[in-house]
Backbone as JSON Lines, residues from 0, in Angstrom:
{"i":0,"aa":"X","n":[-45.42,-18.48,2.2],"ca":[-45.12,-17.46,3.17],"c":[-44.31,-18.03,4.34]}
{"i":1,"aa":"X","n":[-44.73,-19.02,4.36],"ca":[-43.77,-19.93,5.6],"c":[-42.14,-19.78,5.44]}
{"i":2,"aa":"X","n":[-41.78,-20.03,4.16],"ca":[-40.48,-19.95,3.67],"c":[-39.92,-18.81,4.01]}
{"i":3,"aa":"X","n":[-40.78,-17.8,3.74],"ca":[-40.05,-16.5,4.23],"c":[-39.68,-16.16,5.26]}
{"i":4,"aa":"X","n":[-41.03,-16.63,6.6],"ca":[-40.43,-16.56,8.02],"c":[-39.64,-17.51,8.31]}
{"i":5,"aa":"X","n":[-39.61,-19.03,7.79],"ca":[-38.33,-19.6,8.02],"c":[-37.03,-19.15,7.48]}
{"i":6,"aa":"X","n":[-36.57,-18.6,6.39],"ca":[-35.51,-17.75,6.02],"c":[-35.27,-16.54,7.17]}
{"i":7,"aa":"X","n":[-35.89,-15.55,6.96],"ca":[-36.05,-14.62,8.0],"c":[-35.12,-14.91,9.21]}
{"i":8,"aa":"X","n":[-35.75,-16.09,9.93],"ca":[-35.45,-16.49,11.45],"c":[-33.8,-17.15,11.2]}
{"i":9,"aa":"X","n":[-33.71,-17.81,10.21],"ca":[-32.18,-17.88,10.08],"c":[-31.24,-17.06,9.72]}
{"i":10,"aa":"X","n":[-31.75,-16.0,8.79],"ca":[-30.92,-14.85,9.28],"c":[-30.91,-14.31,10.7]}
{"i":11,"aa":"X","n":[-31.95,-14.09,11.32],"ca":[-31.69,-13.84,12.18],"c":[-30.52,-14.59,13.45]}
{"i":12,"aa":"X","n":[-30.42,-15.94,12.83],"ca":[-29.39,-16.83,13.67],"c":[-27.89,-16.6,13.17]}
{"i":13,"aa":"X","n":[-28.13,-16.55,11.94],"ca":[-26.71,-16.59,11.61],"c":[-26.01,-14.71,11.83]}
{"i":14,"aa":"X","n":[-26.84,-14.29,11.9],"ca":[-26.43,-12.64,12.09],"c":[-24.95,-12.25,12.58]}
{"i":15,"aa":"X","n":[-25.22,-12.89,14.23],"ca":[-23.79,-12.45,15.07],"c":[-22.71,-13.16,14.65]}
{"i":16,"aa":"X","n":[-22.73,-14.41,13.89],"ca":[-21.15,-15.04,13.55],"c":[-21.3,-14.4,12.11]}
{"i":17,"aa":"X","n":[-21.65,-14.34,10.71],"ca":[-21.4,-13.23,9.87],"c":[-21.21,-11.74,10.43]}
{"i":18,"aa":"X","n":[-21.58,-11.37,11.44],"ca":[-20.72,-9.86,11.81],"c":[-19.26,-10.0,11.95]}
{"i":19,"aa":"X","n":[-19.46,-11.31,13.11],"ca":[-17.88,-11.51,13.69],"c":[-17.0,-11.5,12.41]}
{"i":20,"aa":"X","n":[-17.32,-12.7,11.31],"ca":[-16.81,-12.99,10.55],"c":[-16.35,-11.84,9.14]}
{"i":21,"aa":"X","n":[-17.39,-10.9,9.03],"ca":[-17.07,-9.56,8.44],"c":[-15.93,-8.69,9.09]}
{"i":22,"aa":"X","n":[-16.44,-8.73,10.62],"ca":[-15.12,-7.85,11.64],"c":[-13.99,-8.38,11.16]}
{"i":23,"aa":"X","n":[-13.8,-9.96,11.92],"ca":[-11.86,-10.2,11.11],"c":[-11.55,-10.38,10.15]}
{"i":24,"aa":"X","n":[-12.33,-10.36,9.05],"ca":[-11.91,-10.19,7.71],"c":[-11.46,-8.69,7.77]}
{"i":25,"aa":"X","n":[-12.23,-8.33,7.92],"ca":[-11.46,-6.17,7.92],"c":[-10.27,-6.11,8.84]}
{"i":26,"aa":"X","n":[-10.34,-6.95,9.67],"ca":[-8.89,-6.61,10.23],"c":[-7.72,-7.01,9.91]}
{"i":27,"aa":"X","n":[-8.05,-8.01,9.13],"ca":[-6.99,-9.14,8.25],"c":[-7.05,-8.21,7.08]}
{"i":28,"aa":"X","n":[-7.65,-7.71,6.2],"ca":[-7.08,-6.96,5.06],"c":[-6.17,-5.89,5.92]}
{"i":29,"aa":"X","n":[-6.61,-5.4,6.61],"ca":[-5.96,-3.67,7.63],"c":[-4.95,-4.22,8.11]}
{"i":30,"aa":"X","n":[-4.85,-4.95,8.78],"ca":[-3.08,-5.49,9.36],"c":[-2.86,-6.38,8.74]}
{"i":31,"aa":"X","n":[-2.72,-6.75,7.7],"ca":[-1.73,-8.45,7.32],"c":[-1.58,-7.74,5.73]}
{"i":32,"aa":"X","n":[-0.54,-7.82,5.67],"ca":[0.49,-7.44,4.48],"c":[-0.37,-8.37,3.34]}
{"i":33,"aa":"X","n":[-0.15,-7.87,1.88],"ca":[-1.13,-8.83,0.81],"c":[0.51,-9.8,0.39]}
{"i":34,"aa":"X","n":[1.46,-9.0,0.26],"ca":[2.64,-10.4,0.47],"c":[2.51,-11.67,0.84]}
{"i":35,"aa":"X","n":[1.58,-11.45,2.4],"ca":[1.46,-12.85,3.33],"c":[0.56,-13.68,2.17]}
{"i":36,"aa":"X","n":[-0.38,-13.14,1.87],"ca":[-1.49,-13.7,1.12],"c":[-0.72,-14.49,-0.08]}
{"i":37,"aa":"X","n":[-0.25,-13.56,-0.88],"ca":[0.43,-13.87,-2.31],"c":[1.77,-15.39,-1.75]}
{"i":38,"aa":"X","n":[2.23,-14.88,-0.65],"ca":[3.16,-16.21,-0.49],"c":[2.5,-17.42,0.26]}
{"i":39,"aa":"X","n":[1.56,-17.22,0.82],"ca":[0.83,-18.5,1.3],"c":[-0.01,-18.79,-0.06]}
{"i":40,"aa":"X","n":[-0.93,-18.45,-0.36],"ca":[-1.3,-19.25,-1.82],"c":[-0.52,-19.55,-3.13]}
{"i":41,"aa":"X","n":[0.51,-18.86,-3.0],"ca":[1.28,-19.26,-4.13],"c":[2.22,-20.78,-4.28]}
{"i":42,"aa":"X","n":[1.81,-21.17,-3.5],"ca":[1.52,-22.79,-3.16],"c":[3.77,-23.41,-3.38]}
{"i":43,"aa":"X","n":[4.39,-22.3,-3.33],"ca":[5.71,-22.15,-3.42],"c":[6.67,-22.73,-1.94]}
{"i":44,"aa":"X","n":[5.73,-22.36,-1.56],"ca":[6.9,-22.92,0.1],"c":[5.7,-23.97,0.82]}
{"i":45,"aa":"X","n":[6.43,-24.5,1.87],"ca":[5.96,-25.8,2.33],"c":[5.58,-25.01,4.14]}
{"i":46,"aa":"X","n":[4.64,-24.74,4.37],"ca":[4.39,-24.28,5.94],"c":[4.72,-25.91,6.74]}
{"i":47,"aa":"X","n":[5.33,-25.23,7.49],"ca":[5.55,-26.34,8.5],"c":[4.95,-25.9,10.07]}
């Protein structure tokens, strides 16, 4: 049972940076073109 309230309490820690981290992911699909995506992993050009 211990395990559970120790799980528990770390969700509870990690909560607000997985929100954050859910938020700019949705904003990064909603504004950023899937182009950007497809030409940055397509491992084709050299970012400088």
């Amino acid at each position: 049972m211990e395990y559970l309230y120790a799980f528990t309490d770390l969700l509870n820690e990690m909560s607000p940076y997985l929100l954050l981290g859910f938020f700019v992911a949705g904003l990064l699909h909603v504004y950023v073109p899937q182009n950007v995506y497809a030409n940055y992993f397509s491992g084709n050009q050299i970012l400088l």
